[in-house]
C-alpha positions as CSV (number, residue, x, y, z in Angstrom):
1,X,117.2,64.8,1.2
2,X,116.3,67.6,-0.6
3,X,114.6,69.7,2.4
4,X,118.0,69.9,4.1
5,X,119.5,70.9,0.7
6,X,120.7,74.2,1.8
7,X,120.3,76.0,-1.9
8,X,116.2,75.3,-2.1
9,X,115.9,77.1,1.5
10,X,114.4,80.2,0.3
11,X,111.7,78.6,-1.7
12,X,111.1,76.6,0.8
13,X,110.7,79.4,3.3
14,X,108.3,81.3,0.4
15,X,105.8,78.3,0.3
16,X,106.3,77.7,4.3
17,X,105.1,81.6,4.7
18,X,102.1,81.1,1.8
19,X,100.8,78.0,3.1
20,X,100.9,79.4,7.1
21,X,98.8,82.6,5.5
22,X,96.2,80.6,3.8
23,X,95.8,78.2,6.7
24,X,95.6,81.2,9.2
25,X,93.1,82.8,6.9
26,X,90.8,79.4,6.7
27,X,91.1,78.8,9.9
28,X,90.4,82.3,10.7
29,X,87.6,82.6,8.2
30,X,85.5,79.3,8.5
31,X,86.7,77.2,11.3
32,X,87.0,79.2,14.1
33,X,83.4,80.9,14.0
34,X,81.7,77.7,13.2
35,X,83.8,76.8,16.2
36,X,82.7,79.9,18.3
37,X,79.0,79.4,17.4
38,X,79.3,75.6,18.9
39,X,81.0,77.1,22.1
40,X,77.9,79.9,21.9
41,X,75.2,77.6,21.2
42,X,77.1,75.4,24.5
43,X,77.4,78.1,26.7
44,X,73.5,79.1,25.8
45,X,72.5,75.7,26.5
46,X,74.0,75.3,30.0
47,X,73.2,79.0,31.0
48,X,69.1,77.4,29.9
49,X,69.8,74.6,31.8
50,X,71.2,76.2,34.8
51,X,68.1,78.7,34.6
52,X,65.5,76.2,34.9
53,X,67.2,74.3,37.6
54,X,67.3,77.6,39.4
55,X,63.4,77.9,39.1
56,X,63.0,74.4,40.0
57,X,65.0,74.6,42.7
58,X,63.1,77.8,43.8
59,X,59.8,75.8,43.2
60,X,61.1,72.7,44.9
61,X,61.3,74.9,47.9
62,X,58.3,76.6,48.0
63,X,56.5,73.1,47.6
64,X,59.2,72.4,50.6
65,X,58.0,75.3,52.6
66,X,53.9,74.6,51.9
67,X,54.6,70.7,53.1
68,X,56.3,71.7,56.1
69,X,53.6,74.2,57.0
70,X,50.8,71.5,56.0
71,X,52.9,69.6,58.0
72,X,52.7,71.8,60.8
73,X,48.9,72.9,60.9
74,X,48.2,68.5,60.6
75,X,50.5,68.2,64.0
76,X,48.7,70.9,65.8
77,X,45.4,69.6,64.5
78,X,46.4,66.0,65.3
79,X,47.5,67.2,68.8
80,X,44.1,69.5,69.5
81,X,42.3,66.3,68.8
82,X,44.4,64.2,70.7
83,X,43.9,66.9,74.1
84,X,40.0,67.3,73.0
85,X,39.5,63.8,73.3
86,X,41.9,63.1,76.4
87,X,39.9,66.2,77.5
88,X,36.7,64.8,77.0
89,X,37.7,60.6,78.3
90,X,39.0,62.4,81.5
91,X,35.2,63.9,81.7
92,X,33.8,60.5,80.7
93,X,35.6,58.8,83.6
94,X,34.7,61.2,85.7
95,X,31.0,61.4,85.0
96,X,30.9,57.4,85.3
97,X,33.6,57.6,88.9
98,X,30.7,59.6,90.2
99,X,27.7,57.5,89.2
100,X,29.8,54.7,91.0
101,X,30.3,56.6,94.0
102,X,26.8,57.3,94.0
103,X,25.6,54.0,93.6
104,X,27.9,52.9,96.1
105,X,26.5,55.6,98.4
106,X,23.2,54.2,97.7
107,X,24.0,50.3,98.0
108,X,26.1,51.6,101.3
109,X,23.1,53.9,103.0
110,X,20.5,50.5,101.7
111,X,23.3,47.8,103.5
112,X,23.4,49.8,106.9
113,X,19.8,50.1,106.8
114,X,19.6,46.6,106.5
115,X,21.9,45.8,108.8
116,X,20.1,47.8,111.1
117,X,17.0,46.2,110.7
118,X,18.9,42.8,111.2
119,X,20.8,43.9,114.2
120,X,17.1,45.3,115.8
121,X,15.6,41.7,114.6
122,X,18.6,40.0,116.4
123,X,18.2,42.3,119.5
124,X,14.9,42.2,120.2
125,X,15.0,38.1,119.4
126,X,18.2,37.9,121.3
127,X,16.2,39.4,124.1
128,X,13.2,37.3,123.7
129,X,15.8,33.9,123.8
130,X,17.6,35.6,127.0
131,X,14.0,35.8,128.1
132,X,13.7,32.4,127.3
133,X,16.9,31.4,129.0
134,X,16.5,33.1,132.2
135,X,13.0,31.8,133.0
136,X,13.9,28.0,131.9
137,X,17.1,28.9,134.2
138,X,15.1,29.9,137.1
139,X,13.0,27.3,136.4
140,X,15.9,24.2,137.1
141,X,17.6,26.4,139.9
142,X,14.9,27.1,141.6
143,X,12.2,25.1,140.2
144,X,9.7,27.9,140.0
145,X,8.3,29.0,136.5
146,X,8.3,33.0,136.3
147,X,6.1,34.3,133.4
148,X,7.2,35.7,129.9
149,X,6.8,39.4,130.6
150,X,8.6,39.5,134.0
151,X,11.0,37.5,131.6
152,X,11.7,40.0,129.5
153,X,11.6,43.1,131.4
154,X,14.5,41.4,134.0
155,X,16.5,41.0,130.6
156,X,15.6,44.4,129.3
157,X,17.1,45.5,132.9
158,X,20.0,43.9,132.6
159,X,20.3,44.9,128.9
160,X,20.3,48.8,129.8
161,X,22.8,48.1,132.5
162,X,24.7,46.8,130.5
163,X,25.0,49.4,127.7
């Protein structure tokens, strides 16, 4: 093999050293800054990128903040409606618990008046049959008729005695 031929080492080493200077001078020259502009142009690109996803993050919040706060204002809206109408179906009720407690007031004070009546109807023809009674009972026990009004006023005596 003629690389391991030890007289053709210095040539070797020559052309070794002149080919490792021209590649480190292309590479230097032309590839590395096209390289460098691609990691630049990179670097740019992510920095733009992670810019706008900083603003959309802060806009994402804001929106965030704004629905929370509409949020907000539509609960304590919901919930003054909600009390105003509780508020005003508690008034309701009691505007129509009154009426019925006045009307049963009404139908109450009409029912003892005519109960009243009725129990001064049945008195005074409860007295008029004891009046009956007691003169058709003298009338077999002792076989004498007694008239009407001394009738009555023996059961009105008896009926004051009694109360």
């Amino acid at each position: 093999m003629p690389q391991l031929d030890p007289s053709s080492f210095a040539p070797q080493l020559v052309w070794l050293a002149i080919t490792f200077i021209l590649l480190y001078v292309l590479m230097a020259k032309l590839a590395l800054p096209r390289i460098g502009e691609v990691l630049e142009e990179r670097k740019k690109r992510i920095d733009g990128n992670l810019d706008k996803a900083a603003a959309l993050r802060a806009e994402a919040e804001t929106a965030k903040a704004a629905y929370e706060k509409a949020l907000a204002e539509s609960r304590a809206k919901a919930h003054a409606l909600t009390a105003a109408a509780a508020d005003r179906a508690h008034k309701e009720a009691a505007a129509r618990q009154q009426a019925v407690a006045a009307t049963l007031a009404a139908q109450s004070k009409a029912a003892e008046e005519t109960i009243a009546t009725a129990r001064a109807g049945a008195l005074s023809h409860t007295q008029s049959i004891a009046a009956e009674i007691a003169r058709e009972a003298v009338r077999k026990l002792l076989g004498q008729d007694i008239d009407a009004a001394t009738a009555d006023a023996a059961v009105k005596s008896a009926a004051a005695k009694a109360n």
